[in-house]
Each structure stands twice: as C-alpha cells, then as structure tokens.
C-alpha positions in Angstrom: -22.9 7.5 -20.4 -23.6 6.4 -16.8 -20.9 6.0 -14.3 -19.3 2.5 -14.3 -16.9 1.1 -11.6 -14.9 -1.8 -13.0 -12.1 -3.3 -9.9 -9.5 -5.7 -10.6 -8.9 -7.4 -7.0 -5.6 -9.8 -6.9 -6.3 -11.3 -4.0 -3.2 -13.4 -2.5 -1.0 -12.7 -6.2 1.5 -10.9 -7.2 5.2 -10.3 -6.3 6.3 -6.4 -6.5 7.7 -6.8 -9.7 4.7 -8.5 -11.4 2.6 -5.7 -9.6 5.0 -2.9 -10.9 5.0 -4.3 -14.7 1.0 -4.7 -14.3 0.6 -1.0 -13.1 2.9 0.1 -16.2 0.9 -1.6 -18.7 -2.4 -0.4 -17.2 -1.0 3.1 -16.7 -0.1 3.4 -20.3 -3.3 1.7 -22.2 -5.7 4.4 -19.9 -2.8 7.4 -21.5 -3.6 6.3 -25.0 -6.9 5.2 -24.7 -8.5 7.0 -22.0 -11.2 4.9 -21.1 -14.3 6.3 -20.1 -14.5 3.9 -17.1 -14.2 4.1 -13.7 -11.1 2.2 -12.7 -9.6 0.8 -9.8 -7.1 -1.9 -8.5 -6.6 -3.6 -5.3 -3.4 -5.6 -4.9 -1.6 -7.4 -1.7 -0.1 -5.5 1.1 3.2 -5.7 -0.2 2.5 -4.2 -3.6 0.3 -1.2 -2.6 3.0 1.4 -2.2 4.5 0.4 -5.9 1.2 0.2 -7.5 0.3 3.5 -6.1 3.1 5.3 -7.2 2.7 4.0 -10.9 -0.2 5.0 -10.7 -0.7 8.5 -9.9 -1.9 10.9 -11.6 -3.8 8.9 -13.6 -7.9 8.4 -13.4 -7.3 4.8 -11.7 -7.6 4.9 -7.5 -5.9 1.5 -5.8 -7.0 0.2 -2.7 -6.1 -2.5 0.2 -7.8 -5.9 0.7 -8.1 -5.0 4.2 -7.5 -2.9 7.4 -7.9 -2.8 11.1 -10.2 -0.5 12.7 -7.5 1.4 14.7 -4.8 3.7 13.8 -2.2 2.1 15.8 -1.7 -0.1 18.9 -0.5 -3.2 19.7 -2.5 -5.4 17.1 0.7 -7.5 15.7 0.3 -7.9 11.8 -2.3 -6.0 11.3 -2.2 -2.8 8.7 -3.8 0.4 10.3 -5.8 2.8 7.9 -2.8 5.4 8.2 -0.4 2.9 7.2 -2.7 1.9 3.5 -3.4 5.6 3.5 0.3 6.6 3.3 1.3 4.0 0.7 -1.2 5.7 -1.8 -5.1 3.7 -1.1 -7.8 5.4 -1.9 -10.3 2.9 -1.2 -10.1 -0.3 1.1 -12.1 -3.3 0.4 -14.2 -4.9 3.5 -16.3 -7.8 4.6 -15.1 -10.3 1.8 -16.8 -13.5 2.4 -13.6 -15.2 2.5 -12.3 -12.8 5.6 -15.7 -13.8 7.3 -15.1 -17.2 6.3 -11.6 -18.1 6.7 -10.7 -15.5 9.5 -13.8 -14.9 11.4 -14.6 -11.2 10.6 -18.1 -10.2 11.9 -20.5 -7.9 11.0 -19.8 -5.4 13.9 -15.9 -5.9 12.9 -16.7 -4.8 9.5 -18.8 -1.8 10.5 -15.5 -0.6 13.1 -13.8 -0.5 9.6 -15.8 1.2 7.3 -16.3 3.8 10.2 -12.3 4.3 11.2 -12.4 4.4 7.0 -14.6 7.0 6.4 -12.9 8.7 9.7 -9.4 8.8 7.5 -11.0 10.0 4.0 -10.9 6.2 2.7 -13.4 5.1 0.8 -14.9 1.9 2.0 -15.9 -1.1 -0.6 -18.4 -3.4 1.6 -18.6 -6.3 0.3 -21.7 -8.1 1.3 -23.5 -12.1 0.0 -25.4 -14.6 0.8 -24.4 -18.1 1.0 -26.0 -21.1 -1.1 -27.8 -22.4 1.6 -29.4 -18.4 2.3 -30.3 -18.5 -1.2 -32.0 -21.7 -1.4 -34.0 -21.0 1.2 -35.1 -17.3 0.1 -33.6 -15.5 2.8 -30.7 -14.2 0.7 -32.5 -10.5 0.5 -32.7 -10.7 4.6 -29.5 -11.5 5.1 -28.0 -9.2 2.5 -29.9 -6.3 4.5 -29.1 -7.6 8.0 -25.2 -6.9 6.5 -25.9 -4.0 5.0 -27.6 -2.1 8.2 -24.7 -3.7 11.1 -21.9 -2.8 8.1 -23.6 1.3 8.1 -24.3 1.4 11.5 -23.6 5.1 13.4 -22.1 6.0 9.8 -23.0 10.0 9.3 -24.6 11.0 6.6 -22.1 13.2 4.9 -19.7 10.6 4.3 -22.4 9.0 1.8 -20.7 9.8 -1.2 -17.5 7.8 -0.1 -19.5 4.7 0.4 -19.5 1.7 -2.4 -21.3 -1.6 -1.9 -20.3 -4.6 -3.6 -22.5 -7.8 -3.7 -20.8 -10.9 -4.1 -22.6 -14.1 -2.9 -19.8 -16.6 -1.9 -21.5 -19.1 -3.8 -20.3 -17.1 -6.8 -16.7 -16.9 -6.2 -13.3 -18.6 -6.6 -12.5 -21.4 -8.8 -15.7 -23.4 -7.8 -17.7 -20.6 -7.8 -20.9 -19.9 -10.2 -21.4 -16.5 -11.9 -25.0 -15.6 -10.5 -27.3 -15.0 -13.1 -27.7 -11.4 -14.0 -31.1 -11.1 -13.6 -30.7 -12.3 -10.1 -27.8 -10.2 -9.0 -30.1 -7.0 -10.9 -32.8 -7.8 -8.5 -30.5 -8.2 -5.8 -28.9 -5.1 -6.3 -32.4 -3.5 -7.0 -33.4 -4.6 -3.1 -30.0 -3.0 -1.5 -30.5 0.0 -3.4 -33.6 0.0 -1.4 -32.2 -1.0 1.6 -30.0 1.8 1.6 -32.6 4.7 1.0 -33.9 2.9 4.1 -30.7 3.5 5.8 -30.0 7.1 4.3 -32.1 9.8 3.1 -32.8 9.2 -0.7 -30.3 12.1 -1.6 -27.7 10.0 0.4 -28.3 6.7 -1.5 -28.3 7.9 -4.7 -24.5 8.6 -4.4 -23.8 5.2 -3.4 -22.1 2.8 -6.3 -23.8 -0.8 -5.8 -21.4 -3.7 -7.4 -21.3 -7.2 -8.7 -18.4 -9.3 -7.9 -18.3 -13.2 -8.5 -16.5 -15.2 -11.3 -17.0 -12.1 -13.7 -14.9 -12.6 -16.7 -15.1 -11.4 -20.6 -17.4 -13.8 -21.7 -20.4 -12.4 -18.9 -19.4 -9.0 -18.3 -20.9 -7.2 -20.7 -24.4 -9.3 -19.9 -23.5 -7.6 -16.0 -22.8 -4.2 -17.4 -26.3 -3.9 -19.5 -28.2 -4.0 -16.3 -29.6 -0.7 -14.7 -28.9 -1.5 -10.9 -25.5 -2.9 -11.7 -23.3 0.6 -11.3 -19.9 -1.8 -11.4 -17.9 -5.0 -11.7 -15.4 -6.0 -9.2 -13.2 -9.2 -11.3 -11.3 -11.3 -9.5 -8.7 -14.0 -11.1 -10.0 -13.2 -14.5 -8.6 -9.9 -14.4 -5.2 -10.9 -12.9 -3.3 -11.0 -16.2 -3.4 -7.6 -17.6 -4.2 -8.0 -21.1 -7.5 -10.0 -19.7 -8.6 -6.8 -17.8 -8.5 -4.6 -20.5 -10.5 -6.6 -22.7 -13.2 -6.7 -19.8 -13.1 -2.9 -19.8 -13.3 -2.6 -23.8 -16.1 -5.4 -23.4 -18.0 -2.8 -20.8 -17.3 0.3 -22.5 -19.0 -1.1 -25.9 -22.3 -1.7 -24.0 -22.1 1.9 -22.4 -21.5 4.1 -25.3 
C-alpha cells in the first residue's frame, strides 16, 4: 500500500473540552484498529497543547493553523514556532487561502514561515490554489507554480523530506465551495509534482507528499484517494465530528488495500 496522508483541519472550532473528547475517541479507534493511514489533526491555538498530549504516542502528528516567522519579539498575538513546538505540533499548516484572503499573508510571508519551520524541525504544510477567476482563464498551473517557487525559496535541500504541499483552490472550499473534480486536481497535482523536481533535485521531490484539500467529504474521498498524484486528503468541516472522520479514513483505506 502507498503512503496516504489523510488531515482533519478544525479551522475556528472547538472549545478544549470538545477537542480533548475528539482526541480520546480518535486515540482509541487508531488502538483497536490501527489504521494503515497516515494521520494528522490540526486544531485552534487553544486546543493544541490538549490535543497533543492525548495524543502521543500514537501514529497521529497534530499541527497549528499558523505561526509567525520569528521565535520571539514584540509581534503582540502572534504564536512563535517555539511556542506550537512546545505544546506538542509536529507540523504547522501555511498559506491558507483564507489567511491570504482575510489577513493579507503574502507569498514572501509564507516562505519566512516555512523556512523559520524547517529551521525548528516543523514540518511545513503549504497550502497553495488558484482562484475561480485563475482557473477560468487557464493560468491556474502558473499561478500555482509562482506559489510554489516564492513559498520554497532559499529552502536547503536536506529539509526536503519535511516538506508537504497541499493544493486547495479557494474556489473549492467552505460552505460555498465546489469539490474540484478529481481529474482536475490529479492533473493539477501531476504539474506541482513537476514543478517541484524543478525546484529540487528529483531525489528531493520524490519525498515530498502533494495534497488535495477542498470540500472533501465521504461521499468524494474515495474518488480523491484512487488517483496516483493525490498522496493525501486534508478535510475540512466534514471531518469536524469525529465519527465523520473515521468513516473518511475507512472510506480511503478500502480503495488502498
């Protein structure tokens, strides 16, 4: 079976005790079940420490929905990379549309994170899309690898294995979003594979995960998970209630075997 990333992201959700009672359950179905999936969650600020703890020891990483690029300084509500580091993340997830969107983060922003990342021994997600408007007018694949080469910028080769891209075109996510087709988000994922052996050496690229995130749920996942260029499925609200997420993995895992 080939290695398959499957994310639950929570977004803005989730008090401590909702988190805490979601870790439990998640905790004990990957005890009795063992899935042969490659987990991971990535809840609020406020529930990372708790979710972490839960968690450990188990084959499921957690990670943060964002970080600054520094380690400390005088950057008032902002969360360094030592603080996500030291309540458990493993990973930290960058460039979502929405903190491009909503909050103004820039290409050259995202790349000062996934570097301080990779500087700490966090794993960076990059989360990189086109808008509607890109995709109408065929320039989704250059603006995808205009991302992709700002967001890897200076980044050494060594830390290649860290690296995981996911592709989520904000036209595909939130409540008014469309899941892309999966055709169209295997080709897609098909041209940043190629854009990263540009970047790296092939060796390099090779180790690098490349995800599908946008309005996957159980009825579609499965029809993500058969593709060959789609290493991973990052769900968002459909995965908030617990019992949802595990029938997405059991949905994955019977296409896999």
């Amino acid at each position: 079976m080939r290695k398959f990333w499957l994310g639950s992201g929570w977004k803005m959700h989730k008090t401590i005790s909702e988190s805490l009672s979601y870790a439990k359950y998640i905790k004990n179905y990957t005890i009795n079940n063992k899935p042969s999936l490659s987990l991971f969650i990535v809840p609020p600020f406020t529930s990372l420490y708790v979710v972490s703890k839960t968690l450990q020891g188990t084959s499921i990483l957690v990670g943060a929905q964002n970080m600054h690029w520094e380690d400390s300084g005088p950057y008032t509500g902002e969360i360094s990379p030592l603080m996500i580091k030291d309540c458990g993340a493993e990973i930290v997830e960058l460039g979502h549309s929405e903190r491009r969107t909503l909050f103004g983060e820039t290409d050259l922003m995202v790349n000062k994170k996934v570097l301080s990342a990779l500087r700490n021994g966090i794993r960076p997600l990059i989360c990189v899309g086109d808008t509607f408007t890109e995709k109408n007018i065929s320039k989704a694949e250059s603006f995808v690898e205009n991302q992709l080469k700002i967001a890897l910028q200076n980044v050494p080769k060594e830390y290649g294995s860290l690296i995981m891209i996911a592709y989520e075109p904000s036209w595909a996510i939130g409540i008014d979003g469309t899941a892309a087709n999966p055709d169209y988000v295997n080709h897609m994922l098909s041209f940043i594979k190629d854009t990263l052996h540009k970047i790296f050496d092939d060796q390099v690229a090779e180790l690098i995960p490349t995800l599908y995130g946008g309005s996957v749920n159980l009825q579609n996942a499965s029809r993500y998970a058969e593709k060959p260029n789609i290493d991973g499925l990052f769900v968002g609200r459909a995965s908030l209630e617990v019992k949802n997420f595990i029938e997405i993995i059991k949905s994955v895992e019977s296409i896999l075997v």
